[in-house]
C-alpha positions in Angstrom: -10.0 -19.5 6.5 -10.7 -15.9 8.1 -13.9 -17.6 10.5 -11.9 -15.9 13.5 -10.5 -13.0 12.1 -11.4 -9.2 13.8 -9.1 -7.0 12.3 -8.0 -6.2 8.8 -4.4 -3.9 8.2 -4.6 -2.5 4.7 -2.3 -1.4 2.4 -3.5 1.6 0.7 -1.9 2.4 -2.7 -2.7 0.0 -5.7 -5.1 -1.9 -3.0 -7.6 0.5 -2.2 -6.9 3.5 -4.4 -6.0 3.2 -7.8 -3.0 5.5 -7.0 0.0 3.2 -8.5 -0.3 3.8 -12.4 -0.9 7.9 -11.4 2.3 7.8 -9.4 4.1 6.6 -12.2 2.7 9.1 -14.9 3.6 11.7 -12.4 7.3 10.2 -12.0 7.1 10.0 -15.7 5.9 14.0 -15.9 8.7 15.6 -13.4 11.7 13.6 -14.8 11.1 14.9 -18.1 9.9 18.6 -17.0 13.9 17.9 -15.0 15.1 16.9 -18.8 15.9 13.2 -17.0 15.2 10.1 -18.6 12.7 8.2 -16.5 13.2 4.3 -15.7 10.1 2.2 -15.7 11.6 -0.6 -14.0 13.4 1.3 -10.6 8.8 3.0 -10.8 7.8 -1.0 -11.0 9.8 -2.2 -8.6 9.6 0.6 -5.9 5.9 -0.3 -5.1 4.8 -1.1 -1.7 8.4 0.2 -0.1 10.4 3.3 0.9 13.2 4.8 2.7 16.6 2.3 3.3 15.3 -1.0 1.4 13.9 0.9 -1.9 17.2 3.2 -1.6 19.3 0.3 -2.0 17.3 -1.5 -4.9 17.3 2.1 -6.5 21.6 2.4 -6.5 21.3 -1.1 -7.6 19.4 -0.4 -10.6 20.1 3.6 -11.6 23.5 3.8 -9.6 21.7 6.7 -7.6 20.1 5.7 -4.2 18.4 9.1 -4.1 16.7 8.6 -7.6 13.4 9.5 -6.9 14.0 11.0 -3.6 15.7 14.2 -5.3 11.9 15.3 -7.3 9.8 14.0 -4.4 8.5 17.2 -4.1 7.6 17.5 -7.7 5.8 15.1 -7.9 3.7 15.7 -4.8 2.9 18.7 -6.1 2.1 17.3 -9.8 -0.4 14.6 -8.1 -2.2 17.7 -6.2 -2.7 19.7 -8.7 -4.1 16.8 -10.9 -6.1 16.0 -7.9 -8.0 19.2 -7.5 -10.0 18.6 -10.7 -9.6 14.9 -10.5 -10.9 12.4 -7.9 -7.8 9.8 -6.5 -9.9 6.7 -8.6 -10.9 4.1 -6.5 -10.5 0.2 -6.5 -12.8 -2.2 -7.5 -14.8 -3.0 -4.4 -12.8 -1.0 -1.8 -16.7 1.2 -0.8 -18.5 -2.1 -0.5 -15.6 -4.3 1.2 -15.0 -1.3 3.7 -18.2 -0.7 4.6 -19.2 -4.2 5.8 -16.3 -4.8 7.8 -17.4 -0.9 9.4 -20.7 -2.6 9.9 -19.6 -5.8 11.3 -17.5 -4.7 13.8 -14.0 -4.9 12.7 -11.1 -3.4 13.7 -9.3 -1.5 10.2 -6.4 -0.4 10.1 -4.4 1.7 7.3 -0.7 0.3 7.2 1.0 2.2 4.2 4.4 3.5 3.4 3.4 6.3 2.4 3.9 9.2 4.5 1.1 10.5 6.7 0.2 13.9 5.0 0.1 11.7 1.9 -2.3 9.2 3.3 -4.3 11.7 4.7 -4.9 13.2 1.4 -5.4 10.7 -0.6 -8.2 9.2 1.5 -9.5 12.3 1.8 -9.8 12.5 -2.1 -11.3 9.3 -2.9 -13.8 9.6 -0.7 -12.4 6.6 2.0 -11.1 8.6 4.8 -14.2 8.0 6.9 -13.4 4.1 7.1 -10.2 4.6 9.3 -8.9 6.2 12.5 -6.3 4.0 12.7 -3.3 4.1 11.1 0.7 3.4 10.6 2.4 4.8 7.7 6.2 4.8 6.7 7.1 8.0 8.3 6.0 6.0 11.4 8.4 3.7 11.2 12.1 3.6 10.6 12.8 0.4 8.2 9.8 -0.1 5.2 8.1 -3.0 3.6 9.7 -6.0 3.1 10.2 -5.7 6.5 7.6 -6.1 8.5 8.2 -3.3 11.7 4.9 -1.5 10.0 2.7 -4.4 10.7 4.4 -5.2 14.1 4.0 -1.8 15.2 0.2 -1.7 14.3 0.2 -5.0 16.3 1.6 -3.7 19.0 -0.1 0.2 19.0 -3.9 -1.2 18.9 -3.4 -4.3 21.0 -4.0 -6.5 18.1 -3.5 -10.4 18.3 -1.9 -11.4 15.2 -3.9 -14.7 15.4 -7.2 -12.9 14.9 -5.7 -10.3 12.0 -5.3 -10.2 8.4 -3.7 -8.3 6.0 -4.3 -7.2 2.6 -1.7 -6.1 0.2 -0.8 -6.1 -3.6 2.9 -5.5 -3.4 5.6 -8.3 -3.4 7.2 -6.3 -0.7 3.8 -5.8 1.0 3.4 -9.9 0.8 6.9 -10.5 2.5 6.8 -8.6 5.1 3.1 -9.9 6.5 4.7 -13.5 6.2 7.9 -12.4 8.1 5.4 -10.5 10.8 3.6 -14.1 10.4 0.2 -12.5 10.0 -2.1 -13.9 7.5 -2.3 -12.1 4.3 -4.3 -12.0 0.8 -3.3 -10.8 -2.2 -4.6 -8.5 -4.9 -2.5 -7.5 -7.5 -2.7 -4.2 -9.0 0.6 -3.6 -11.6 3.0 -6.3 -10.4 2.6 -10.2 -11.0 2.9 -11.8 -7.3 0.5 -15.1 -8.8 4.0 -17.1 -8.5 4.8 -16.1 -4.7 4.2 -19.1 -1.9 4.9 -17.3 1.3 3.6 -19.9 4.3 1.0 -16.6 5.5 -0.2 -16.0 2.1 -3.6 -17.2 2.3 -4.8 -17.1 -1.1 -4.7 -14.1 -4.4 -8.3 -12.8 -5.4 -8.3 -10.7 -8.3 -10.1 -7.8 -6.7 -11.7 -6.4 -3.3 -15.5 -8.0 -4.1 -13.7 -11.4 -4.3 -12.4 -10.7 -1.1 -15.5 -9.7 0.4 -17.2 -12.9 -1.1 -14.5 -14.9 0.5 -15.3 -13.0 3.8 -19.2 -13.1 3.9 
């Protein structure tokens, strides 16, 4: 399945950190410090996008495009402040996956859409920033997971072959836009289901970063 595979893309968020379920008690902290009631479903169903595509799915949902957008630098500054006495918790597996691939020569690359200075510090805080020097995140690129200009642009940027990649995700949105890049991916869920999705590129779903390293070695 992966026997000619050289480079991995990696999501970050909910893959490798366990940064998801803090986001969302962040969301949940702001909103009400803003006296605003806080909708778990527009948190659930923003993961693994930004910018245009979760903008739309936001009006849809709370009738305000800009619904998270408006305490965005809230909540940074909630997660930072709960970082500096808190470590950003770490996924199952992500230190021992990470560091064989480092080992065995493979070419990682961090494709999140989260914002750089975000990245950045969040790797920095869980201890995984010295796994990557490559990276694409969603102030790189103008249109965000499900569509897949993040993953072409990594393709593209370290003269990749798509044919020797894979990708790792745990988003839905993360899942589609691999198979619309048509690069291999596997899943690993973190909050959201995605055991009933069937894209052609979707290799298989392991339930956390060991399996996947089993699968590998």
């Amino acid at each position: 399945m992966l026997e000619n595979k050289k480079n991995v893309l990696f999501d970050m968020d909910g893959l490798l950190i366990d940064s998801e379920a803090l986001g969302i008690k962040m969301w949940e902290k702001v909103f009400a410090q803003h006296n605003e009631p806080f909708n778990p479903e527009a948190a659930y169903k923003s993961i693994g996008s930004n910018g245009l595509a979760a903008q739309e799915m936001l009006e849809k949902i709370t009738g305000n495009r800009y619904y998270f957008t408006r305490f965005r630098e809230d909540k940074i500054a909630e997660t930072r402040k709960y970082l500096e006495t808190n470590p950003m918790p770490v996924k199952k597996g992500a230190h021992e996956l990470l560091t064989y691939l480092k080992d065995n020569g493979y070419t990682l690359v961090l494709t999140s859409s989260t914002f750089e200075p975000d990245v950045l510090f969040s790797l920095k805080s869980a201890g995984l920033d010295k796994y990557f020097d490559k990276f694409v995140c969603g102030d790189h690129v103008t249109r965000a997971k499900p569509n897949p200009e993040i993953f072409n642009k990594a393709i593209e940027l370290y003269k990749l072959k798509k044919e020797e990649t894979f990708i790792l995700e745990d988003s839905r949105n993360g899942i589609i836009a691999a198979d619309a890049a048509g690069i291999d991916v596997i899943g690993v869920p973190d909050l959201v289901d995605i055991s009933d999705m069937t894209q052609p590129h979707l290799l298989c779903i392991k339930e956390n970063l060991l399996k996947v390293l089993d699968l590998i070695k």
